[in-house]
SEVO-724752 format. One record per residue: x, y, z negated of N, C-alpha, C, O in turn; residue in three letters; residue number from 1. Coordinates in steps of 0.05 Angstrom, whole numbers, plus 32768, in hexadecimal, padded with zeros to 4 digits. Layout:
% residues N
BARO   n.px   n.py   n.pz   ca.px   ca.py   ca.pz   c.px   c.py   c.pz   o.px   o.py   o.pz   resn   resi
BARO      X      Y      Z       X       Y       Z      X      Y      Z      X      Y      Z    ala    NUM
...
END
This chain:
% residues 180
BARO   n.px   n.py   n.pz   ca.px   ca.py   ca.pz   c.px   c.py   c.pz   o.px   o.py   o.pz   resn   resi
BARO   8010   7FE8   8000    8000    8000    8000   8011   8019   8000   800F   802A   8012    unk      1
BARO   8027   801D   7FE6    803E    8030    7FF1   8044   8038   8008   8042   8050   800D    unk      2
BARO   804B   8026   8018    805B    802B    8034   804C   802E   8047   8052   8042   8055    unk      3
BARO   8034   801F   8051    8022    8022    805E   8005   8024   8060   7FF7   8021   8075    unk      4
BARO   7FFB   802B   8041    7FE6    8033    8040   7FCB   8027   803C   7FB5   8033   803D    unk      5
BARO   7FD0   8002   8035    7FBE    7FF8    8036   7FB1   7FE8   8052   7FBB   7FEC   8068    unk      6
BARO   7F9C   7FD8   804F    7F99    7FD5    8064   7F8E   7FEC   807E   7F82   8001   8078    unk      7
BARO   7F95   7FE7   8095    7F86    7FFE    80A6   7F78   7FF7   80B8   7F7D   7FE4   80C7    unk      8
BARO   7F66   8005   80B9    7F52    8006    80D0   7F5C   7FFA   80F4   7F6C   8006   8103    unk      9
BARO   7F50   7FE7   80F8    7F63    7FDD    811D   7F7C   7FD7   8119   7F8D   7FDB   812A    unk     10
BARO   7F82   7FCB   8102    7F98    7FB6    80FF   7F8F   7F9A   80F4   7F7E   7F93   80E4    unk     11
BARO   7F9F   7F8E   8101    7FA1    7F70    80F6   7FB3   7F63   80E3   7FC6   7F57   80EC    unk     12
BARO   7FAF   7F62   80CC    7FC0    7F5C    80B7   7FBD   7F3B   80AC   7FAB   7F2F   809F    unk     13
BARO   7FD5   7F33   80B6    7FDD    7F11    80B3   7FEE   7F0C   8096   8003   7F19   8090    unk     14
BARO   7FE4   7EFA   8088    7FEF    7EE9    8079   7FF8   7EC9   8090   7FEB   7EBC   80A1    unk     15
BARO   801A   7EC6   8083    801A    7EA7    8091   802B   7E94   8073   803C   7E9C   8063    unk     16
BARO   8025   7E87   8075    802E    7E71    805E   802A   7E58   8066   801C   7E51   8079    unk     17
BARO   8039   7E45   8055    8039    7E2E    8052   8018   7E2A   8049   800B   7E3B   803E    unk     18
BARO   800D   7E0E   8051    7FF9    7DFE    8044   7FF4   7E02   8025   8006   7E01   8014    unk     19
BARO   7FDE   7E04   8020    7FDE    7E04    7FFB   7FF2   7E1E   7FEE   8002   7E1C   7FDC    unk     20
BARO   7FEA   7E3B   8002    8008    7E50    7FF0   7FF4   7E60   7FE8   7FFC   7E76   7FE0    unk     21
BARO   7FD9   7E5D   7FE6    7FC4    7E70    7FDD   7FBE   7E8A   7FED   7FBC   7EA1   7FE4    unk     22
BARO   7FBB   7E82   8009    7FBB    7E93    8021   7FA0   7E9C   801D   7F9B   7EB4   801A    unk     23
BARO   7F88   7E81   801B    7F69    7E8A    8019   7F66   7E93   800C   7F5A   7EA8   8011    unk     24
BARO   7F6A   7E90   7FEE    7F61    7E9F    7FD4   7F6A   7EB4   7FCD   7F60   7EC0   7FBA    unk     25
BARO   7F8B   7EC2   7FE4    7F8A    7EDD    7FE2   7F74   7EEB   7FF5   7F6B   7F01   7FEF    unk     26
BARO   7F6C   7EDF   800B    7F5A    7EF1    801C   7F3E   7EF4   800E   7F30   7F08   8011    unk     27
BARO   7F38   7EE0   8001    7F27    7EE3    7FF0   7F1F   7EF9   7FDD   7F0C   7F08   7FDD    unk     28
BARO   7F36   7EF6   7FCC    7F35    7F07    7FBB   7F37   7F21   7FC6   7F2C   7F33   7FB8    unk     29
BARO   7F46   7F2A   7FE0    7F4E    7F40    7FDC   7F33   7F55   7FED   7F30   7F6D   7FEB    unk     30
BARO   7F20   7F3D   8002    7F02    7F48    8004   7EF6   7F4F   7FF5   7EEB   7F65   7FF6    unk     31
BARO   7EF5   7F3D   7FE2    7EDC    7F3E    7FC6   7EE8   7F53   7FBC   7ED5   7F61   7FB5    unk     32
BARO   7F03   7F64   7FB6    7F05    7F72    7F9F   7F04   7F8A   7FB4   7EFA   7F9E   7FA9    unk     33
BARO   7F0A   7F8D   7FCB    7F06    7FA4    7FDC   7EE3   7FA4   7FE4   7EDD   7FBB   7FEB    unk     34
BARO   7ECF   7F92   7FE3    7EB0    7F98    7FE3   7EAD   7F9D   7FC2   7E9E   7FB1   7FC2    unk     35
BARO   7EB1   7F98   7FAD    7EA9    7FA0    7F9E   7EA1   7FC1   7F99   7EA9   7FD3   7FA8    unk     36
BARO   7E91   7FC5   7F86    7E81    7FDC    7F88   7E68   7FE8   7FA0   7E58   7FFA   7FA1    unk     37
BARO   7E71   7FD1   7FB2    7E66    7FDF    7FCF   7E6B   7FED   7FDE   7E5C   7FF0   7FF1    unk     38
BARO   7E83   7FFB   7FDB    7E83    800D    7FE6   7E9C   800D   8005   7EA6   8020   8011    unk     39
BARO   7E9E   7FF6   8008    7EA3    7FEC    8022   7E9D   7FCC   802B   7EA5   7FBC   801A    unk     40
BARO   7E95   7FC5   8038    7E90    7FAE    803C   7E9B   7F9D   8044   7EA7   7FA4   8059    unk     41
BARO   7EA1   7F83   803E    7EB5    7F68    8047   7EA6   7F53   8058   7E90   7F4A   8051    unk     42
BARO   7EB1   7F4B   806D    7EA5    7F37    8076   7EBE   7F1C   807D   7ED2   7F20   8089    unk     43
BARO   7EB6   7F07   8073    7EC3    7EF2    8077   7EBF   7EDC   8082   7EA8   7ED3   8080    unk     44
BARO   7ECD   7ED1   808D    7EC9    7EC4    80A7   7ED9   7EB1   8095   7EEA   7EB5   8085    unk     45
BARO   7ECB   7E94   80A1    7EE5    7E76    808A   7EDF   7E65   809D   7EC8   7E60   80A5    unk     46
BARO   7EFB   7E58   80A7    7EF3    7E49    80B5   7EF4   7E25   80A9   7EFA   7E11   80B6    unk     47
BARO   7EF0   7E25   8096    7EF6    7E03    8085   7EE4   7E0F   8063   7EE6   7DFE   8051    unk     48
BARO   7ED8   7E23   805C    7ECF    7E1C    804B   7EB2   7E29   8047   7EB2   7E40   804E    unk     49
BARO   7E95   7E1D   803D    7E81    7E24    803F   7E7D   7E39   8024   7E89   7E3A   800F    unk     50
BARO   7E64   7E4C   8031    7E5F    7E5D    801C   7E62   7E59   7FF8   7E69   7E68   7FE6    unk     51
BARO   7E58   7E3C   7FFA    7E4E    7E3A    7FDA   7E68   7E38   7FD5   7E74   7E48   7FC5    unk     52
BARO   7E75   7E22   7FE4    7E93    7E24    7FD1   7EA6   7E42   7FC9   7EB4   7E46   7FB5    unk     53
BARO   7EA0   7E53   7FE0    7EB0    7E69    7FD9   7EA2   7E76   7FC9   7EAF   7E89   7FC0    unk     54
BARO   7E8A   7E75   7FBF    7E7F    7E86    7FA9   7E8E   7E77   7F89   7E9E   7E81   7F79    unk     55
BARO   7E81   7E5A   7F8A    7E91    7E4C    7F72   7EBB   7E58   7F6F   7EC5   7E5E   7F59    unk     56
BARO   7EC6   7E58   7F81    7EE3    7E63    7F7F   7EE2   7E86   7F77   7EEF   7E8F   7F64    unk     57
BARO   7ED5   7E92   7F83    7ECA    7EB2    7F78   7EC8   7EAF   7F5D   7ED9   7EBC   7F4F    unk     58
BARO   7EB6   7EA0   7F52    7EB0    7E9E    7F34   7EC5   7E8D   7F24   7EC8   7E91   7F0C    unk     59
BARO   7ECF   7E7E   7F2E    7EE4    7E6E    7F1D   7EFD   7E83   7F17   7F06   7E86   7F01    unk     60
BARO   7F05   7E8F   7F2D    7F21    7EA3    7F2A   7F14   7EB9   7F18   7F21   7EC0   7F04    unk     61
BARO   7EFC   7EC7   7F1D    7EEC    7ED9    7F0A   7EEF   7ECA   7EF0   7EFE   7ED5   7EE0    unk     62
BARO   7EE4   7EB2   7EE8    7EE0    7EB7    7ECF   7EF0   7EA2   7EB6   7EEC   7EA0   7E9D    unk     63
BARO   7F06   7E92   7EC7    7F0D    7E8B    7EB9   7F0C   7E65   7EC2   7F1D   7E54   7EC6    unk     64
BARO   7EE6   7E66   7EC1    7EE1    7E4B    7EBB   7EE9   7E3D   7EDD   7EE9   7E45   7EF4    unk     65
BARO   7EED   7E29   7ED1    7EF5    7E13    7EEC   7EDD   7E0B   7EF3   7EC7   7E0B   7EE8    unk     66
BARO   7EEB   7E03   7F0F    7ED1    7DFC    7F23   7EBE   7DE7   7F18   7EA6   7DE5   7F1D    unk     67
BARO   7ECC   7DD9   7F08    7EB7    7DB9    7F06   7EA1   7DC0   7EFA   7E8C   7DB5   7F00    unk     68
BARO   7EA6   7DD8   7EE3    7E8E    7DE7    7ED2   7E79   7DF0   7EE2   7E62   7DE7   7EE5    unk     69
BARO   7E86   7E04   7EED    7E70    7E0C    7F05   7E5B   7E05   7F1A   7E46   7E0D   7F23    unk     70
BARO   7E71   7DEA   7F1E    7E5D    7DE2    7F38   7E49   7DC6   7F28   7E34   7DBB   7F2E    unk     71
BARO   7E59   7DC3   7F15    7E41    7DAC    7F06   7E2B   7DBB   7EE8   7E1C   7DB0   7ED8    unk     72
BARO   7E34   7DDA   7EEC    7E1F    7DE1    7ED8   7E27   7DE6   7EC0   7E1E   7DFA   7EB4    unk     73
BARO   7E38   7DD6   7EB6    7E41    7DCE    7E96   7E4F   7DED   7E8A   7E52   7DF3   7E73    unk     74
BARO   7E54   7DFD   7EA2    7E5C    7E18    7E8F   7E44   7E1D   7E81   7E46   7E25   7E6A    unk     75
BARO   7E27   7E18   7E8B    7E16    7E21    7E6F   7E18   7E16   7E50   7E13   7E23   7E3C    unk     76
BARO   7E20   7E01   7E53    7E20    7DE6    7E32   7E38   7E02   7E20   7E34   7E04   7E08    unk     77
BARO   7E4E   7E13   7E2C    7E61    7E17    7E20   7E5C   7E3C   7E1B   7E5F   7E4C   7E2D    unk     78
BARO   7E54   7E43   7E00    7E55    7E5E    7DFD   7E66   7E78   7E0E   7E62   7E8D   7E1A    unk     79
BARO   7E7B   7E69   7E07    7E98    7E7C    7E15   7E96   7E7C   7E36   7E9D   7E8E   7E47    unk     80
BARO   7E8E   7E69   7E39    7E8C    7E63    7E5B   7E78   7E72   7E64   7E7C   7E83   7E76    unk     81
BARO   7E60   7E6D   7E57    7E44    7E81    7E5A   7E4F   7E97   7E5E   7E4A   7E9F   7E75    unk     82
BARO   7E5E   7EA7   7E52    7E6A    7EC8    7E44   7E78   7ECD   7E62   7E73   7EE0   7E71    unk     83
BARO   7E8D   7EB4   7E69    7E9D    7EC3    7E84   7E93   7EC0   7E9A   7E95   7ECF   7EAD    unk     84
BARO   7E86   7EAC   7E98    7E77    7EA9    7EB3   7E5D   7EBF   7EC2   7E59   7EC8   7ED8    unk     85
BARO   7E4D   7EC1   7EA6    7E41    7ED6    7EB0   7E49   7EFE   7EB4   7E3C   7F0F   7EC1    unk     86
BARO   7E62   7F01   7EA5    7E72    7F13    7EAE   7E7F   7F13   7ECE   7E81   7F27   7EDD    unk     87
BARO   7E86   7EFA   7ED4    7E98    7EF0    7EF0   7E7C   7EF9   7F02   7E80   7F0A   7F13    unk     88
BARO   7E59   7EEB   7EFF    7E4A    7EF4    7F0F   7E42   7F0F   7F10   7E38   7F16   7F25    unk     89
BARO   7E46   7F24   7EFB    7E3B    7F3D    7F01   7E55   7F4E   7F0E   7E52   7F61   7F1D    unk     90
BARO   7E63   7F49   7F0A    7E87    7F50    7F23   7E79   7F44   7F41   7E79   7F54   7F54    unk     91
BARO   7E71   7F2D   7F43    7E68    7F1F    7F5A   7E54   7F35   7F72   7E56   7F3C   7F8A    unk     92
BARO   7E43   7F39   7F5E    7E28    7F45    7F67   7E31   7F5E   7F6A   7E24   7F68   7F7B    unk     93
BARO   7E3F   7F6A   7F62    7E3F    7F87    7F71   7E4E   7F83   7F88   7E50   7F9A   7F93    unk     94
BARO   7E58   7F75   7F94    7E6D    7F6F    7FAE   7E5B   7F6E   7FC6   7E44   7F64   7FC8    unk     95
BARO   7E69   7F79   7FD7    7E58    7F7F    7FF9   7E71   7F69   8005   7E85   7F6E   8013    unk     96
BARO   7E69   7F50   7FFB    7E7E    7F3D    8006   7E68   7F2C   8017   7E56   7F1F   800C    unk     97
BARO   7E6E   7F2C   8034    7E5B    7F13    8042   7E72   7EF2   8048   7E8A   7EF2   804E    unk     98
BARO   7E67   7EE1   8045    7E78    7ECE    8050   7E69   7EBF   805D   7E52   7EB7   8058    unk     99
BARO   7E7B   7EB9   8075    7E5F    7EAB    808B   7E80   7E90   8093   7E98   7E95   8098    unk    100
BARO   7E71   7E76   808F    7E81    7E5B    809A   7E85   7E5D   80BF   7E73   7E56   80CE    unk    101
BARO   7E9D   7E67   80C8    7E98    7E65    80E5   7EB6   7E4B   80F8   7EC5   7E50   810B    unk    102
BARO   7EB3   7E32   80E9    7EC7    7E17    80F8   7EC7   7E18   8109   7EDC   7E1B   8115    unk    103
BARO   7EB0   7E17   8114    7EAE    7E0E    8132   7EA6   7E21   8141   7E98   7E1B   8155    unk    104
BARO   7EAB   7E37   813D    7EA5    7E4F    8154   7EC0   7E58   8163   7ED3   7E5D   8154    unk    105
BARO   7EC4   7E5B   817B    7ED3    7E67    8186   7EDE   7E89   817E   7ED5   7E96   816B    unk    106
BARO   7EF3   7E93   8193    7EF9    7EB2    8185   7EE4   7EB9   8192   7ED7   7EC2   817F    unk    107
BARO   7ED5   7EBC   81A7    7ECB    7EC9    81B7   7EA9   7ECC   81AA   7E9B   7EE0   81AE    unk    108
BARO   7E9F   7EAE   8198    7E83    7EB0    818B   7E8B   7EC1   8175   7E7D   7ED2   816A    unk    109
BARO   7EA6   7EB9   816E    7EAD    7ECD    8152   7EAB   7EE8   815A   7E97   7EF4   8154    unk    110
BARO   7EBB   7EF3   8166    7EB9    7F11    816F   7E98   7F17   8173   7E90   7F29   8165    unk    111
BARO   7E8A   7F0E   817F    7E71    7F0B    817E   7E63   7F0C   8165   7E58   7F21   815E    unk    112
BARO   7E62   7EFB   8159    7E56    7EFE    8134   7E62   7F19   8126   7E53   7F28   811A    unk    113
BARO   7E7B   7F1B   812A    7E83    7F30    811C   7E78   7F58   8129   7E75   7F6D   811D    unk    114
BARO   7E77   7F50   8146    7E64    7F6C    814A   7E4D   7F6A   8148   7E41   7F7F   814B    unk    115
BARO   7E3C   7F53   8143    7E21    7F5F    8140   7E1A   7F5B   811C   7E05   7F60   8110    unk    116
BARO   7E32   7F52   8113    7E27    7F53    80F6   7E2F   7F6C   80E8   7E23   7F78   80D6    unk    117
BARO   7E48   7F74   80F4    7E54    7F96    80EF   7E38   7FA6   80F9   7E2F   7FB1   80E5    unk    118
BARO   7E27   7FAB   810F    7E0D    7FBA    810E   7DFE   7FB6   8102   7DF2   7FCA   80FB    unk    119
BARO   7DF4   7F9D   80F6    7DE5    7F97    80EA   7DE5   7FA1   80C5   7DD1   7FA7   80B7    unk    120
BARO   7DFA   7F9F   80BF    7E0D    7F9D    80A2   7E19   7FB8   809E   7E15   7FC1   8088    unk    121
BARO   7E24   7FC3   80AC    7E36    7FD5    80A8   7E35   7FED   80BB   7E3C   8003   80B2    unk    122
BARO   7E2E   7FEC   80D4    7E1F    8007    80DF   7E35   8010   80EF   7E4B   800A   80E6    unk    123
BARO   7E32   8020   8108    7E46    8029    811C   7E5F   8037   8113   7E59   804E   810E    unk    124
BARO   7E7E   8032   810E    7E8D    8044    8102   7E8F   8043   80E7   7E9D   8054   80DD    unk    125
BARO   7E81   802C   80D3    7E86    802C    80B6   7E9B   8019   80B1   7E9A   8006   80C0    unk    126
BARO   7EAF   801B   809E    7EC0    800E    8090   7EB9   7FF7   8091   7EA1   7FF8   8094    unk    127
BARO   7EBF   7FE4   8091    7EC3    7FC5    8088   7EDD   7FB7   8088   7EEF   7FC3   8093    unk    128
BARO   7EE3   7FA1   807E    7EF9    7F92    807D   7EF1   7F77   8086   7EE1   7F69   8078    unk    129
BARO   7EFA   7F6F   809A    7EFA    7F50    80A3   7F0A   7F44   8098   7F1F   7F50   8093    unk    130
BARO   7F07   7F28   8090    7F20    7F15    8082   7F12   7F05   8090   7EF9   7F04   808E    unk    131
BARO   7F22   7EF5   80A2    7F2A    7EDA    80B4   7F3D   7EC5   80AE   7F55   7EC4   80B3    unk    132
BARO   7F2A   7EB0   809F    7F3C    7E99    8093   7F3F   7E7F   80AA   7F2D   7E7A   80BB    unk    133
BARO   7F49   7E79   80A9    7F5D    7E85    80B5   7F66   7E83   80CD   7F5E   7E6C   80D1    unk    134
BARO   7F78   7E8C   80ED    7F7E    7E82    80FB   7F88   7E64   8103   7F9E   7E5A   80FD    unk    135
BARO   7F74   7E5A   810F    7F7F    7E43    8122   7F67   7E42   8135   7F54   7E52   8136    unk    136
BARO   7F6B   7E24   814A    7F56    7E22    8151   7F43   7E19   8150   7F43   7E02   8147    unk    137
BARO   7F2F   7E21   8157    7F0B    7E15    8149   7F00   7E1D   816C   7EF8   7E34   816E    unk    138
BARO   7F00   7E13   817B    7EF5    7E09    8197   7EFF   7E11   81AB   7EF8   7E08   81C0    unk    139
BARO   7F13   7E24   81AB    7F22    7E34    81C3   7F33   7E0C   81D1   7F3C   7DF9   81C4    unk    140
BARO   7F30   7E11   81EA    7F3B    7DF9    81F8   7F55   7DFC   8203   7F5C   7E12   820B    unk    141
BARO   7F63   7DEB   8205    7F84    7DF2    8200   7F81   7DD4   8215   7F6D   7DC5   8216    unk    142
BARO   7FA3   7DCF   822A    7FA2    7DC2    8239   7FAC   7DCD   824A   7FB6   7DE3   8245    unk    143
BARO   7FAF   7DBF   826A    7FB3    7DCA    8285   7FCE   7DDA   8283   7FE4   7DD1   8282    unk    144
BARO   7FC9   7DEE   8284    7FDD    7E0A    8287   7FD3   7E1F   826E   7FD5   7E38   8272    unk    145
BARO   7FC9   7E16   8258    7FC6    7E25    8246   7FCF   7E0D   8223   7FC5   7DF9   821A    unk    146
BARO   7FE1   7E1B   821D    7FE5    7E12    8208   7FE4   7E13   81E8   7FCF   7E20   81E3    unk    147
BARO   7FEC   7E0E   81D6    7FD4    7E0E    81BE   7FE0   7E2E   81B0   7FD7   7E42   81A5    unk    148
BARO   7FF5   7E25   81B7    8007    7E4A    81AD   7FF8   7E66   81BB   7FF1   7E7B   81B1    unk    149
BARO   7FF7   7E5D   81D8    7FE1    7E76    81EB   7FC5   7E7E   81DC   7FBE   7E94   81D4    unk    150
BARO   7FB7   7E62   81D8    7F9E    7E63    81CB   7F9D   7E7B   81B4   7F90   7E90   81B6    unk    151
BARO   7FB4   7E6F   8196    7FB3    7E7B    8185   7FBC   7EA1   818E   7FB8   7EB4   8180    unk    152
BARO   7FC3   7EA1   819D    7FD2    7EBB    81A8   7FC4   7EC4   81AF   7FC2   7EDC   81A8    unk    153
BARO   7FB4   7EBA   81BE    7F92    7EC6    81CE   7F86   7ECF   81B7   7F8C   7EE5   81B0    unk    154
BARO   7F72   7EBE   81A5    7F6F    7EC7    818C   7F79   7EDB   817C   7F6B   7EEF   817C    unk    155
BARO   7F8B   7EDD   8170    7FA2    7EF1    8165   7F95   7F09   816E   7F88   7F18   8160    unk    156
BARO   7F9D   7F0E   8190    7F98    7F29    81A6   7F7B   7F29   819F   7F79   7F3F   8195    unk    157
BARO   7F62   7F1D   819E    7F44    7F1B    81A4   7F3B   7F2D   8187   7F28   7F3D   8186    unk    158
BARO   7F4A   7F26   8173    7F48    7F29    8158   7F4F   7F4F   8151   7F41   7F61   8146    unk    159
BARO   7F6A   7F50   815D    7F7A    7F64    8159   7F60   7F7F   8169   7F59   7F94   815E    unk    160
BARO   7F57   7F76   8183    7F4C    7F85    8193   7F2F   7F8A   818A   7F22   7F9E   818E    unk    161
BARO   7F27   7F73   817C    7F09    7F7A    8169   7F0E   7F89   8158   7EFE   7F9C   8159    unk    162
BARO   7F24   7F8D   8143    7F29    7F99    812E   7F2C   7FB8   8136   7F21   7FC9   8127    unk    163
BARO   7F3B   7FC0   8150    7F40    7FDE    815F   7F1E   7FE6   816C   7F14   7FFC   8168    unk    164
BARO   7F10   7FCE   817C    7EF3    7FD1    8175   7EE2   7FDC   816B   7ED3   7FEC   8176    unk    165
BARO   7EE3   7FD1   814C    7ED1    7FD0    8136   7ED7   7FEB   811D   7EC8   7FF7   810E    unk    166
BARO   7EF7   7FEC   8124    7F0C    8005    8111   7F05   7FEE   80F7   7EF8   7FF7   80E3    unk    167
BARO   7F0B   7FD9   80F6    7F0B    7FC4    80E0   7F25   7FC3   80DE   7F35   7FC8   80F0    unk    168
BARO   7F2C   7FBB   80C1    7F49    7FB6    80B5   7F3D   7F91   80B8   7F27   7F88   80AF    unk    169
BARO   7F51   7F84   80C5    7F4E    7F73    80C6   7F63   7F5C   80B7   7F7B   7F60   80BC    unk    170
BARO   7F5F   7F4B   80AA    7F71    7F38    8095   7F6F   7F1E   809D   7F58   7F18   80A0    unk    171
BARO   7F83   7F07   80A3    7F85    7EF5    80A7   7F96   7EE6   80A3   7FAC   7EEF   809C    unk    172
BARO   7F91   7EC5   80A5    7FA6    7EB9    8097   7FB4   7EA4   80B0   7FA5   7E9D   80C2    unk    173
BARO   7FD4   7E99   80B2    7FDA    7E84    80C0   7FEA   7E71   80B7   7FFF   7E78   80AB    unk    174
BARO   7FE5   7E53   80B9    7FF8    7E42    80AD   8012   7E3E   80C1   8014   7E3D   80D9    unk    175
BARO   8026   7E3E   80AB    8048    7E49    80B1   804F   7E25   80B7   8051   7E17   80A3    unk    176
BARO   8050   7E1E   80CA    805F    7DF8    80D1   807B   7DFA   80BB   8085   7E0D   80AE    unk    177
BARO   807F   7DE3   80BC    8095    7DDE    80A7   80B3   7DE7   80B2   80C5   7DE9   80A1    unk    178
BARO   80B8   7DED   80CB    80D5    7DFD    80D1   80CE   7E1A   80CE   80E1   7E2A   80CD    unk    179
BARO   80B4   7E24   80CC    80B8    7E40    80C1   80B7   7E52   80E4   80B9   7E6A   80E5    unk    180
END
């Protein structure tokens, strides 16, 4: 933020890491805490995890209690759990965080969802933050004279040019292969 100011508007801002380096749960977090209050809106795009689960991880990093509580209930049996949990939901509820599951959509249905949900959501020219979990591919066709590196490159450019589009600060994540 020093040096450059945070995220900006018609940029594309990549996280790349190894498998398991907590790539999603920073994009996560860093939507939810930038929609909080409302007063800009996040939209997230996941391509491997469904809504409910990312709400249960919202509330587990919020409040403390682990997932198993949550998703089987048992934080009610426990006073203390009651106490954080329902603190972790009223942090929850003021967030202009959308998360929509998109695996199997191409860039091109994606770019698609993402402008008509920006009119719909957020209005011609308003702030938002996209977080795109994360780059790879989910239906773009690779083969012939196009290869899987072009694909992701295509993407990358499709992404970069929605974001100059939309004047969205755009956030994303890529897994780093093991030579780095």
């Amino acid at each position: 933020n020093r040096m450059y100011g945070g995220l900006r508007p018609g940029n594309l801002h990549a996280i790349v890491a190894r498998p398991g380096q907590g790539k999603s749960t920073f994009i996560m977090d860093l939507c939810r805490k930038i929609s909080e209050g409302g007063k800009v809106k996040a939209l997230l795009l996941d391509t491997e995890m469904d809504t409910q689960d990312v709400k249960f991880r919202i509330a587990s990093a919020l409040s403390g209690v682990g997932l198993w509580h949550l998703e089987t209930g048992n934080w009610r049996k426990n006073p203390e759990l009651v106490e954080k949990t329902r603190n972790a939901f009223k942090k929850i509820k003021d967030c202009e965080l959308y998360h929509y599951p998109v695996g199997n959509k191409n860039i091109d249905q994606l770019c698609s969802f993402v402008r008509r949900w920006a009119m719909v959501h957020v209005g011609r020219g308003n702030p938002f933050v996209l977080g795109y979990d994360y780059i790879k591919l989910t239906g773009e066709r690779v083969g012939n004279n196009w290869a899987e590196y072009q694909a992701i490159g295509d993407k990358v450019d499709k992404l970069k040019k929605l974001a100059e589009e939309l004047n969205c600060a755009v956030i994303t994540a890529m897994q780093m292969n093991r030579s780095g």
